[in-house]
C-alpha positions in Angstrom: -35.1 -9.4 -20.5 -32.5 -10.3 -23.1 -29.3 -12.2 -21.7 -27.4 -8.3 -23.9 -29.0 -6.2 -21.3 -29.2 -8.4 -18.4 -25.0 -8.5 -19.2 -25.0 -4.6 -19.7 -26.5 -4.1 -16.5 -23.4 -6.5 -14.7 -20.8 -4.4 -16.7 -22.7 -0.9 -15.6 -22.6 -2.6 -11.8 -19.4 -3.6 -11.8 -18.2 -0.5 -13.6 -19.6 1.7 -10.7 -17.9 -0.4 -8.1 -15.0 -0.4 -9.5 -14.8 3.1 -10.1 -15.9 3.8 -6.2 -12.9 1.1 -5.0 -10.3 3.4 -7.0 -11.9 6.9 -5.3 -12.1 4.8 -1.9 -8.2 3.6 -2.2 -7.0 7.1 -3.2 -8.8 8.9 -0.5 -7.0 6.1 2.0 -3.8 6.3 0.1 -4.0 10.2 0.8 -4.5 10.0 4.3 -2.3 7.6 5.5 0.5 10.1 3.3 -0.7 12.8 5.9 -0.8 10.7 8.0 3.0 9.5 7.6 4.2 13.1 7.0 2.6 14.2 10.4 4.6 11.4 12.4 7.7 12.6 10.4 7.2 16.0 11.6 6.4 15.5 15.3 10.0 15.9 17.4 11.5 12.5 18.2 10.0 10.6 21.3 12.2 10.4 24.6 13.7 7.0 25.2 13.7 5.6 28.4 16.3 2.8 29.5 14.8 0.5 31.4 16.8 -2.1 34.4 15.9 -5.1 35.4 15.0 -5.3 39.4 17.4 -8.7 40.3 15.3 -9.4 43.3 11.8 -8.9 41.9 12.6 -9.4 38.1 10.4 -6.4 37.1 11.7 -3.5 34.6 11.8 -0.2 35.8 12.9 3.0 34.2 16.7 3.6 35.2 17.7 6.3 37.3 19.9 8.1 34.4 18.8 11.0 32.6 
């Protein structure tokens, strides 16, 4: 083979990978955007205070609220 199409066959190869990595990072850019808007959506998460036990030194969940 000539060294023209041995280099057209690189640029096809690397054409067709590089047009899959831009499909591949959309589709992931897409998600993690539904992604985001889903946590935005969901109703805020419960806090819970925690105390620290002076005799043991372990946190527990207070007794407020």
């Amino acid at each position: 083979m000539s060294p023209v199409v041995i280099l057209a066959v690189i640029a096809l190869v690397v054409g067709f990978g590089w047009r899959s990595m831009r499909r591949e990072h959309a589709r992931v850019a897409e998600a993690l955007k539904k992604a985001e808007s889903a946590v935005k959506k969901r109703a805020p998460a419960k806090t819970v205070t925690l105390e620290k036990d002076p005799r043991t030194g372990v946190y527990r969940p207070s007794d407020e609220g």
